[in-house]
C-alpha angles and dihedrals in degrees: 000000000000131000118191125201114226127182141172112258089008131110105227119235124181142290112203138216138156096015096297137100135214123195124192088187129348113216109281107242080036134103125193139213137174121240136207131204102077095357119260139135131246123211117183111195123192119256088054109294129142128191124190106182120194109233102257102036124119122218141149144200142235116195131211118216097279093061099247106122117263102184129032113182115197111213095181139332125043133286121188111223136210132177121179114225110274108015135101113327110205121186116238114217128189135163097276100016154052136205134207116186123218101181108299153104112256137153122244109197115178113194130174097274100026155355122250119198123189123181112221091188131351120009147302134203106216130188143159113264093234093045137056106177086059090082121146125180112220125205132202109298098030147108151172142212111220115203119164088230104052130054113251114275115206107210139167103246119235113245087240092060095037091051089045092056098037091041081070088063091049084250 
């Protein structure tokens, strides 16, 4: 069974179950392939983003004018993001966080109670979706947990944690 995410303004991308994928619209300026070991997509947009999207993740897009996404919004699962310097800098949303993207690779995981966000290479500007002043910048090798009840806790992540996000993404 398949379950596809529509909203208003938003390019649909895809919601995943039983191995399979269903797209409504994939991003114009994307293109889109599936993955194995472990299962993911992966979606290459023009302007130097890169999208690898665990298989049973939810997200959607907003596009700008010029058709690259400018807003992915991450309803559940991980995606592993990298944007090349220089290029497009969309913003990841997700229930308890946003992103800001300074040129790097870094994982996004939503879960039921937070967000954790760990930076693989470059930085990432991370706060909490109901409060601006809460920014942190992450280098490579940090995370941090975003719950909407806690402040935001910068840590080093431990190589256990860090291999057990980015194994979902075969790295």
């Amino acid at each position: 069974m398949y379950r596809i995410v529509l909203s208003v303004l938003t390019c649909v991308f895809f919601v995943v179950s039983g191995g399979g994928i269903a797209t409504a619209q994939v991003p114009s300026n994307c293109d889109l392939e599936s993955l194995d070991g472990p299962s993911r997509f992966l979606l290459r947009c023009e302007g130097g983003m890169v999208l690898e999207i665990e298989a049973e993740a939810v997200v959607t897009f907003q596009n700008e004018e010029d058709g690259l996404p400018g807003q992915v919004t991450v309803e559940q699962g991980a995606v592993l993001v990298e944007i090349t310097p220089g290029g497009v800098t969309p913003q990841i949303r997700t229930p308890n966080a946003i992103t800001a993207v300074r040129g790097t690779t870094y994982a996004v995981e939503v879960s039921d109670r937070a967000t954790a966000v760990f930076v693989v290479s470059g930085q990432v500007d991370v706060r909490k979706i109901d409060d601006s002043d809460s920014a942190v910048l992450l280098d490579a090798g940090e995370g941090v947990d975003v719950r909407s009840d806690e402040p935001l806790a910068v840590a080093v992540w431990s190589d256990t944690r860090a291999r057990a996000l980015l194994t979902r993404f075969g790295r």
